[in-house]
PAZAPA-4460 file (N, C-alpha, C; in steps of 0.05 Angstrom, whole numbers, plus 32768, in hexadecimal, padded with zeros to 4 digits):
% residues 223
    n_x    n_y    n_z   ca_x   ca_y   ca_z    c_x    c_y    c_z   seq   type   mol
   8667   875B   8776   865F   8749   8760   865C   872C   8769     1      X     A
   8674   8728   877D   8666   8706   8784   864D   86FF   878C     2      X     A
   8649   8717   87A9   8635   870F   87B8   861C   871B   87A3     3      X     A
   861C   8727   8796   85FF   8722   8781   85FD   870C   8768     4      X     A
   8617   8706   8766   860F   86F4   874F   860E   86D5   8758     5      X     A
   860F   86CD   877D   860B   86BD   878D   85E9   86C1   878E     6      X     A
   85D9   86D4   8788   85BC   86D5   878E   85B2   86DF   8773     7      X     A
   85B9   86CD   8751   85B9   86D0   8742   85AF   86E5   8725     8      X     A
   85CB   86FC   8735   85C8   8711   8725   85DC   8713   870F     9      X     A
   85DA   871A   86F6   85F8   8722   86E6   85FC   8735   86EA    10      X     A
   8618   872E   86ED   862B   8745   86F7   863F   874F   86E0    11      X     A
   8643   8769   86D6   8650   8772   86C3   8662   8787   86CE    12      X     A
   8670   8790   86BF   8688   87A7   86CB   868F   87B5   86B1    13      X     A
   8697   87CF   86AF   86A1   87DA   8692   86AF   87E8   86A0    14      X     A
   86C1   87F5   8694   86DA   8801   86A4   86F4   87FD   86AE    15      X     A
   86FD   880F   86CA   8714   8812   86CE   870D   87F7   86EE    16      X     A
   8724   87E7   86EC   871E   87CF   8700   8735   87D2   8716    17      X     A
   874D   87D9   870E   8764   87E4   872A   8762   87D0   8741    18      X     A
   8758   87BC   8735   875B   87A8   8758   8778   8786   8751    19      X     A
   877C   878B   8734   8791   8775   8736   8791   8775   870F    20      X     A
   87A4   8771   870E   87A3   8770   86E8   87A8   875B   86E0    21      X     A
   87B4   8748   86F1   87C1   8729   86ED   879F   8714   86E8    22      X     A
   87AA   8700   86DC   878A   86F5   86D9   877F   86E4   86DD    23      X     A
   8786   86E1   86FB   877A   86D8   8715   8767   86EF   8725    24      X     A
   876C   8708   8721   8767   8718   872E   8757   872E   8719    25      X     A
   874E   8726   8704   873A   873F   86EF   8721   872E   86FC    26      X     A
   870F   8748   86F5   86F2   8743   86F7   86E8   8727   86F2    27      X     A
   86E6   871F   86DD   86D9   8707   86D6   86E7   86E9   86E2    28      X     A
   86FB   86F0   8704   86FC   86E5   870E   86F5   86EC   872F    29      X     A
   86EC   86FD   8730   86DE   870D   8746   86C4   8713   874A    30      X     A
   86AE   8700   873F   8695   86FC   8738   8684   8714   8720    31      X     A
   869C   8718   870F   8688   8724   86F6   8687   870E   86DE    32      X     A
   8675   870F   86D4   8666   86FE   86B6   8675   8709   869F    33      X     A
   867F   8729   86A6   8689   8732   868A   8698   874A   8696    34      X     A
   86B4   8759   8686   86B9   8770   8684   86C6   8778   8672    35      X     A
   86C2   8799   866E   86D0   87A4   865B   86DD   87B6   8668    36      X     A
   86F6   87C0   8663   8702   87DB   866E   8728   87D7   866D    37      X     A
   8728   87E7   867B   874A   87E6   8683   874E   87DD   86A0    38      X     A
   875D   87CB   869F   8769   87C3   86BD   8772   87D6   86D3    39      X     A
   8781   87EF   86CE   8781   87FF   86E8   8784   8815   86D0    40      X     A
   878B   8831   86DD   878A   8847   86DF   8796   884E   86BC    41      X     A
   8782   8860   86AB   8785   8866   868B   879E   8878   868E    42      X     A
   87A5   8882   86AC   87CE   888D   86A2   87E2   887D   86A6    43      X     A
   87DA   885F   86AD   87F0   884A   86B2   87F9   883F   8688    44      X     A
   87FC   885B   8681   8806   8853   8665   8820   8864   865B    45      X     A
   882D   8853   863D   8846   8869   863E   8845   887D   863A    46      X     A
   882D   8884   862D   8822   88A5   862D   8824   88BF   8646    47      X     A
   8831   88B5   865D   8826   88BD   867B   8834   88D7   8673    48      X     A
   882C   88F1   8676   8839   8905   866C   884F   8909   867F    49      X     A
   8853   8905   8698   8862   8905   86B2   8880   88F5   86AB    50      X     A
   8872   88D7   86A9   8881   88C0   86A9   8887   88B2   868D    51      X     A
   8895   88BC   867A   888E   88B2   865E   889C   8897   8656    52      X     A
   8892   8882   864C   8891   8869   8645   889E   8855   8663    53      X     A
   888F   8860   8677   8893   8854   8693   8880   8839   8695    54      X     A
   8868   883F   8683   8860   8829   8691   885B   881C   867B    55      X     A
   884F   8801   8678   884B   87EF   865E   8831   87F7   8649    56      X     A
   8829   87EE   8637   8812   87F4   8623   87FF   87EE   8636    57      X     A
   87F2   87FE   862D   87CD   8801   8636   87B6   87E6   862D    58      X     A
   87B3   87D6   8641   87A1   87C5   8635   878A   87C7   863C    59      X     A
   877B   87C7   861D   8755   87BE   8621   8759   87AC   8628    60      X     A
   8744   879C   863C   8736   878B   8649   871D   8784   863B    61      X     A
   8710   876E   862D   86F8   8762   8629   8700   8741   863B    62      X     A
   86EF   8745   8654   86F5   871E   865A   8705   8720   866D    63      X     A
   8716   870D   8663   8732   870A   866E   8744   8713   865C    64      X     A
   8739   8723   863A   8753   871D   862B   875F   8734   8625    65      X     A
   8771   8743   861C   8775   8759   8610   876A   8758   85F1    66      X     A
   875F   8767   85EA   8751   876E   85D7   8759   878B   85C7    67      X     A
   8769   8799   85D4   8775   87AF   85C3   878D   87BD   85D6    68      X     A
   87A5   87C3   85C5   87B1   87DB   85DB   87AC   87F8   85CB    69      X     A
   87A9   8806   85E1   879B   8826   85E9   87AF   8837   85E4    70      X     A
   87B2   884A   85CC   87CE   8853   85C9   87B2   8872   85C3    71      X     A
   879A   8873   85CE   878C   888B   85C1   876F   887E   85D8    72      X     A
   8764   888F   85E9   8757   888D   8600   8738   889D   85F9    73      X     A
   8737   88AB   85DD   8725   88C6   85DC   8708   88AE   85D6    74      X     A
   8703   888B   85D7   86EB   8882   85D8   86E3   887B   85EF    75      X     A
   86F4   8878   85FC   86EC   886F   8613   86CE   886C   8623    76      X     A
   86C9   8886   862A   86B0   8886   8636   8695   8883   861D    77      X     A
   8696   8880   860D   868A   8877   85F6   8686   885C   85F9    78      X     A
   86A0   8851   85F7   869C   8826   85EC   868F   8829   860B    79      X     A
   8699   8830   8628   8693   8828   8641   8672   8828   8641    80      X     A
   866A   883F   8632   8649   884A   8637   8638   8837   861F    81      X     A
   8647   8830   8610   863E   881E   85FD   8636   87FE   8606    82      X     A
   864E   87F9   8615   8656   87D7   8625   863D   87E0   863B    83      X     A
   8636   87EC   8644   8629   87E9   8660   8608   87EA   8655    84      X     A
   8608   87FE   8639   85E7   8801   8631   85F0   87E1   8628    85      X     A
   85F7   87D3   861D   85F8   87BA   8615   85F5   87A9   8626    86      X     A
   85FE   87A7   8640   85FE   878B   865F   85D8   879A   8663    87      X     A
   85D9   87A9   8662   85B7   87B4   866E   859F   87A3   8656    88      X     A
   85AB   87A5   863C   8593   8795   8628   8590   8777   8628    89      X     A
   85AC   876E   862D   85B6   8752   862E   85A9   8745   864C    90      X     A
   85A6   8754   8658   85A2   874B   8671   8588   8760   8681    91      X     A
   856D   8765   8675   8560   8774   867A   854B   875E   868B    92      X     A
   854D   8744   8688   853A   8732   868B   8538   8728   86A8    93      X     A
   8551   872E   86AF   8559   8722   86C0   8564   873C   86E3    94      X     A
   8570   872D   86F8   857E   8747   8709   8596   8745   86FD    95      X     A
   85A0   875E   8700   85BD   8767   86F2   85C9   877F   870C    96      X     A
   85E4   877D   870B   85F5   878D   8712   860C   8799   86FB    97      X     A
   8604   87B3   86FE   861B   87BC   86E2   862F   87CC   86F3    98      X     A
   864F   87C7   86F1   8664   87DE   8701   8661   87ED   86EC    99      X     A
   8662   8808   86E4   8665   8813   86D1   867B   882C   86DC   100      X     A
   8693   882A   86DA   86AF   8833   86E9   86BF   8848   86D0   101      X     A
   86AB   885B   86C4   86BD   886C   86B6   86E1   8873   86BE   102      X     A
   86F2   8870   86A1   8708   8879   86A4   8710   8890   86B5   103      X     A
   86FD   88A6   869B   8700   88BE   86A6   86EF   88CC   86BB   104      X     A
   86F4   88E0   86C7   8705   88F5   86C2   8720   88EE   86C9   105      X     A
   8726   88DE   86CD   8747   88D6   86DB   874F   88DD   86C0   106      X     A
   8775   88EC   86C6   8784   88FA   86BC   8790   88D9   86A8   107      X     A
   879A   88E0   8691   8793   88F5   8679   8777   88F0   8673   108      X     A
   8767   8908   8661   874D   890D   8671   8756   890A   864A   109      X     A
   8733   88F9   863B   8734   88F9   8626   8715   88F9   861D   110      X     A
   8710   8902   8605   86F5   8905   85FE   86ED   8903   85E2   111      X     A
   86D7   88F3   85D9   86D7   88EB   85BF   86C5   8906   85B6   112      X     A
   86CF   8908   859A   86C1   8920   857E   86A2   892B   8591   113      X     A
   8694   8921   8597   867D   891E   85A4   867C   893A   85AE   114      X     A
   8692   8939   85C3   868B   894D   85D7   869F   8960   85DC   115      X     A
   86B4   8956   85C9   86D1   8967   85C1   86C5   898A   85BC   116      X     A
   86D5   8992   85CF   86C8   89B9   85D4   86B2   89BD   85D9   117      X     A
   86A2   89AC   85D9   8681   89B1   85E1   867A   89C2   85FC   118      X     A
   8698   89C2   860E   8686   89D2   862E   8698   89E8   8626   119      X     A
   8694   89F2   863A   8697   8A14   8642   86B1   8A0F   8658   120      X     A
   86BB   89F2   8665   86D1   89F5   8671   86E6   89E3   8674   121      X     A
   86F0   89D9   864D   86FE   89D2   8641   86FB   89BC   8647   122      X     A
   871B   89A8   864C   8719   898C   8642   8702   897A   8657   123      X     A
   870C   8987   8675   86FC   897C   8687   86DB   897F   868A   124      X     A
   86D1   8996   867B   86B6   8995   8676   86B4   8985   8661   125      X     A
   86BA   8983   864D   86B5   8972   8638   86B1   8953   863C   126      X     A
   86C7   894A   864A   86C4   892E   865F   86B7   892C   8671   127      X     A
   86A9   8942   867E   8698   8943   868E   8675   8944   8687   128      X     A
   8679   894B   8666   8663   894D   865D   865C   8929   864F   129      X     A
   8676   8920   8645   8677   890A   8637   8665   88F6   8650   130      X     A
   8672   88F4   8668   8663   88DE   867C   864C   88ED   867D   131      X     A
   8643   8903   868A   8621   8900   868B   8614   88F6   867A   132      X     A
   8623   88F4   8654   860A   88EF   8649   8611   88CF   864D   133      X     A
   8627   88CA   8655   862C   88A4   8657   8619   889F   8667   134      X     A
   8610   88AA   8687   8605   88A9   8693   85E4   88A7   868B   135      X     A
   85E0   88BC   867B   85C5   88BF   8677   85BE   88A8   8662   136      X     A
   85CC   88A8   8650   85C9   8885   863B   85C1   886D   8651   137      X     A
   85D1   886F   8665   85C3   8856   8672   85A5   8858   867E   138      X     A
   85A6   886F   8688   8587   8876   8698   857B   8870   8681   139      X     A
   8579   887C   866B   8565   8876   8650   8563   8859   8644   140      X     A
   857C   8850   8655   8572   882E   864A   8560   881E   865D   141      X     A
   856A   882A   8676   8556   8818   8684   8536   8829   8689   142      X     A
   8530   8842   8681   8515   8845   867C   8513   883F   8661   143      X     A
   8513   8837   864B   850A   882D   8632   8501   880E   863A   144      X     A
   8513   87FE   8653   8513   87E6   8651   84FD   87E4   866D   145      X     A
   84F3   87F8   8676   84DE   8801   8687   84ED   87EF   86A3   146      X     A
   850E   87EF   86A6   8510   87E1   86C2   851B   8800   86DA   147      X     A
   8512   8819   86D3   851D   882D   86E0   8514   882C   86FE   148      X     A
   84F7   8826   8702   84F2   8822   871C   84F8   8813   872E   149      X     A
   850F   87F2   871D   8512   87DF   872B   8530   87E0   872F   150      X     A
   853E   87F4   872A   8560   87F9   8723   8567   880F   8738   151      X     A
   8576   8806   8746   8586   881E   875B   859D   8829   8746   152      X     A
   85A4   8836   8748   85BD   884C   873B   85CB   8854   874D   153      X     A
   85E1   8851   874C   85FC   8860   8763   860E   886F   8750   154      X     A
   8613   8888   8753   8623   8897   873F   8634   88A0   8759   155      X     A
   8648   88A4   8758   8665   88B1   8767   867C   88B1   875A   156      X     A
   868C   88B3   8772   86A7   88C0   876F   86BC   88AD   877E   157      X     A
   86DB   88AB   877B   86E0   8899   8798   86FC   88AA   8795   158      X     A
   86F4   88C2   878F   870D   88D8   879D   8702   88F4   879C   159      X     A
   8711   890C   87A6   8711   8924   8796   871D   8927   877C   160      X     A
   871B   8942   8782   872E   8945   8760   8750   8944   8762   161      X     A
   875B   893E   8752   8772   893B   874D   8787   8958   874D   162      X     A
   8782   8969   8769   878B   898B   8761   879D   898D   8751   163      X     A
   87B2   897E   874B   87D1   898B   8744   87D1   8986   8723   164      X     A
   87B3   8981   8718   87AF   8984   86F8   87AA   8997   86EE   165      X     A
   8799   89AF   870D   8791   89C6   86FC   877B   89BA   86F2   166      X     A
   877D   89C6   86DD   8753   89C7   86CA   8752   89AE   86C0   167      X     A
   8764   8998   86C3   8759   897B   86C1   8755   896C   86D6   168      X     A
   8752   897B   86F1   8743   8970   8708   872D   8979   8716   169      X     A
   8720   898B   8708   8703   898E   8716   8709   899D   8728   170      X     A
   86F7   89A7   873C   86FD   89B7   8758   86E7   89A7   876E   171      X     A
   86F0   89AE   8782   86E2   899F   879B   86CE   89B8   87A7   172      X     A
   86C8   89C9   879F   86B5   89E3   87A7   86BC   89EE   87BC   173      X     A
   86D3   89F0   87C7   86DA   89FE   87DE   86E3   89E8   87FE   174      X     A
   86DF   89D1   87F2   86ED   89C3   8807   870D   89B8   8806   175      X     A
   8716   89B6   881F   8735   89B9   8824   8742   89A8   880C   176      X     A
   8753   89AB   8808   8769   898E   87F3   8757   8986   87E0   177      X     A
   876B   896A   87CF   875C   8965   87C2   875D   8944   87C1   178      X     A
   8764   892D   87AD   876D   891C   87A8   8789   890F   87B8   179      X     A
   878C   88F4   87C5   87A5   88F6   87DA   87AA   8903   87EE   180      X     A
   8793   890E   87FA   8790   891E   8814   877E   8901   8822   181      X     A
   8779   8908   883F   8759   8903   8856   874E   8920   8855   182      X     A
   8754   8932   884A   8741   8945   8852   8722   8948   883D   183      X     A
   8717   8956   8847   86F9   8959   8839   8700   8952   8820   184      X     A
   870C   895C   8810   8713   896B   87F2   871C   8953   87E3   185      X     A
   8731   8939   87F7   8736   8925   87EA   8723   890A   87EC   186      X     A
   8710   8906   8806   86F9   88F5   8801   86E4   88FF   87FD   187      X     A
   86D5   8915   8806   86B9   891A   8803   86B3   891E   87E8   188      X     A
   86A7   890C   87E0   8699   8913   87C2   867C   890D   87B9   189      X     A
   8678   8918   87A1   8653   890F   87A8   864C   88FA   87A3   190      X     A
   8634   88EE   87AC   8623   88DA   87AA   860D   88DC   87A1   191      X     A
   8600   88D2   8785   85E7   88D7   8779   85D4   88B0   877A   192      X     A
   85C3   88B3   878C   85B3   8897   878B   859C   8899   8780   193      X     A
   8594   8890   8768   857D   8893   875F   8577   887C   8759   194      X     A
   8554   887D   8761   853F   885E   8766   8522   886C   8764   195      X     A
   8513   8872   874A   84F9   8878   8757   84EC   8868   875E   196      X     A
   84D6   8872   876D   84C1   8867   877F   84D1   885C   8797   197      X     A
   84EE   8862   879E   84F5   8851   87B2   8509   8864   87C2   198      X     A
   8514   887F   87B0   852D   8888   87BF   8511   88AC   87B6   199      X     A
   8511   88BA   87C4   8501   88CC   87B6   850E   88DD   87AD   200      X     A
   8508   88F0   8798   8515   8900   878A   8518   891E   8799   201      X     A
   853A   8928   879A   8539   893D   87A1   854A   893D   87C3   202      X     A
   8549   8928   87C9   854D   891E   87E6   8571   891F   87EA   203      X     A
   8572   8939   8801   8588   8939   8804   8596   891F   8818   204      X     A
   85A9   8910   881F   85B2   8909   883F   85D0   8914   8844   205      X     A
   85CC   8927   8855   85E1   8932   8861   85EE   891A   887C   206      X     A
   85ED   890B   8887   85FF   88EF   8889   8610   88EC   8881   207      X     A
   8629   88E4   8892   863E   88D8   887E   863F   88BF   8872   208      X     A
   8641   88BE   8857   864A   889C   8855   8657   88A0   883F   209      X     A
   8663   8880   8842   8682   8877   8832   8676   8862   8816   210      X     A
   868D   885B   8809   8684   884F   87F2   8689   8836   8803   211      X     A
   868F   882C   8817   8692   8810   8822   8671   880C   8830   212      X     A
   8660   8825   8837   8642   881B   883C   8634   880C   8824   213      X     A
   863F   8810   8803   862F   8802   87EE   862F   87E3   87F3   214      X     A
   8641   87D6   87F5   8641   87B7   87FD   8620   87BB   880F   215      X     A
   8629   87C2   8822   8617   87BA   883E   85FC   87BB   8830   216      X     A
   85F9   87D8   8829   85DE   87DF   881F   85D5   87CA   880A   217      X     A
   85DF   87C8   87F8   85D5   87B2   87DA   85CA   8794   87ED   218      X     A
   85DD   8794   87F8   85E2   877A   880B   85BA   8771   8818   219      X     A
   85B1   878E   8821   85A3   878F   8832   858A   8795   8825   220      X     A
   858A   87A0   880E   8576   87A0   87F7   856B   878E   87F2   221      X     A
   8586   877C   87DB   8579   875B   87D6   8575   874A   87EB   222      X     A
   8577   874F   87FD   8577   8739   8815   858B   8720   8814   223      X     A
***
């Protein structure tokens, strides 16, 4: 966020931020214009089914300010998919960088009326169905606002699944471990880059790379 909003882009963030909660250290002192979300991880609450009233109330984030505590998680990817189609209208005129850092699927896994029972493999399909369509709300904003050809997209992951949840961690398709491992199962995850006219459709790269090549790459884009 610095180094693009040094070559005058807005920079926005919605989501989970996990890099400092004190407020010297939130986004909108780390070169973002704006954020919404929770400061670190949606089970650092007293709800933790493990650890019960271990840790302090759940705070929304708008800014710098708290704006609500979170005693019920099932909007989440809703307000997030909402905040981000909103930084894309507000700022369509212009270059923009959006973090868009869904809560979920991180454990406790929650899902609004929407998509409540809608899959075939319970809570984690249902939250799994909830982000594609977060996902896809954004693609539809930026082709309505006709900037799809001029917008890179990075969709990932920055773990495996969480094994020891069972059916609220996904599966890794047959590779070793999972989450808190080095093995395959706890970093290799997928990578979806989409750019038409610029990344072609369909295009596998079997290459390794890390989420620490995005710096370099963006870096090397805008010049």
């Amino acid at each position: 966020a610095e180094m693009l909003k040094a070559q005058g882009y807005s920079t926005g963030i919605v989501g989970k931020w996990h890099l400092g909660h004190q407020p010297e250290f939130l986004p909108i002192k780390q070169g973002f214009d704006s954020y919404f979300g929770l400061a670190y991880s949606n089970d650092m609450w007293p709800h933790h089914p493990e650890t019960q009233d271990y840790y302090p109330p759940l705070p929304l984030y708008e800014g710098d300010s708290v704006i609500q505590i979170l005693d019920d998680q099932s909007q989440l990817t809703t307000w997030y998919t909402e905040k981000a189609v909103d930084f894309i209208d507000k700022n369509q005129k212009q270059p923009f960088f959006l973090y868009l850092a869904h809560s979920m699927p991180h454990v406790p896994l929650f899902v609004s009326d929407k998509f409540k029972g809608k899959s075939e493999q319970g809570m984690y399909g249902d939250v799994m169905m909830e982000i594609d369509w977060s996902v896809g709300q954004v693609r539809a904003k930026l082709k309505e606002l006709g900037l799809e050809e001029n917008t890179l997209i990075i969709f990932t992951s920055d773990n495996g699944p969480w094994l020891s949840y069972g059916g609220h961690a996904g599966t890794t398709s047959g590779l070793r471990a999972g989450k808190g491992t080095s093995l395959e199962g706890g970093i290799r995850v997928p990578a979806i880059f989409a750019w038409p006219g610029k990344i072609p459709a369909g295009k596998v790269q079997n290459q390794a790379a890390m989420t620490i090549d995005v710096f370099p790459t963006i870096a090397q884009l805008i010049g």
